[in-house]
C-alpha positions, 0 to 999 in steps of 0.5 A: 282886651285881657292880652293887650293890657298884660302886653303893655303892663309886661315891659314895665314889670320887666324894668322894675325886677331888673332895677331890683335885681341890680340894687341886690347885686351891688349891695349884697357883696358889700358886708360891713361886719366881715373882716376884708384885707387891708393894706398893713401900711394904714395908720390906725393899723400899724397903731395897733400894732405897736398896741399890741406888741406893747401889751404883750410885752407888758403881760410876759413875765419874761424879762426880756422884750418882744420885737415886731418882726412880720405881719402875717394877715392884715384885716379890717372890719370898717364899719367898727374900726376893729382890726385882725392882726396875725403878726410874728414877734421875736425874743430880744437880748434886751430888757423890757423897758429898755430903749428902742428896742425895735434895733435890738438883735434877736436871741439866737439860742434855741428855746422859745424866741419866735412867738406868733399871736393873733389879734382882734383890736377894736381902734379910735385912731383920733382918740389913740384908743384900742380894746383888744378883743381877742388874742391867741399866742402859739 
């Protein structure tokens, strides 16, 4: 009697593991708080861009103005709206506050006129909001 009750107790054991089984693998993969790739097209990204290009030219004694040349990495983190920005700038011939900077030409002498920086920005894109987390410039 032991035997048959374990047999039909057996099939119904084996159902509930398998759908437990199933909801771990759907759901571990998926970590909110890990950085994924993004396209670097998206709106709230290319916001904070402009964000930090700004910011660091606003930091730089230097009186001439950084522009955007290349993303390197695009990451984001969704759950908190932060974003990993590793992007490249170049030394213009013009000033800071100058404008439309984005069409001036690049220095051509040699000396520091590429800098490379890596940025965690946390962004409100409706409220056009961002704290920079984190930055490092080589």
């Amino acid at each position: 009697m032991l035997t048959s009750l374990m047999l039909t107790q057996r099939p119904a054991m084996l159902w509930k593991v398998a759908l437990l089984v199933g909801f771990l693998v759907l759901v571990t993969p998926v970590r909110r708080d890990q950085f994924v790739d993004i396209d670097k097209k998206l709106k709230a990204f290319a916001m904070s861009v402009e964000h930090v290009v700004f910011q660091f030219n606003e930091a730089q004694e230097d009186p001439f103005a950084y522009k955007f040349l290349r993303v390197r990495r695009s990451q984001g983190q969704f759950s908190t709206g932060t974003y990993l920005i590793d992007l490249e700038m170049g030394r213009t011939v013009c000033r800071k506050h100058d404008e439309d900077i984005d069409n001036c030409p690049l220095q051509q002498d040699t000396g520091r006129r590429k800098v490379r920086c890596t940025y965690i920005v946390q962004t409100i894109e409706w409220f056009t909001k961002f704290s920079i987390l984190n930055s490092t410039c080589a």
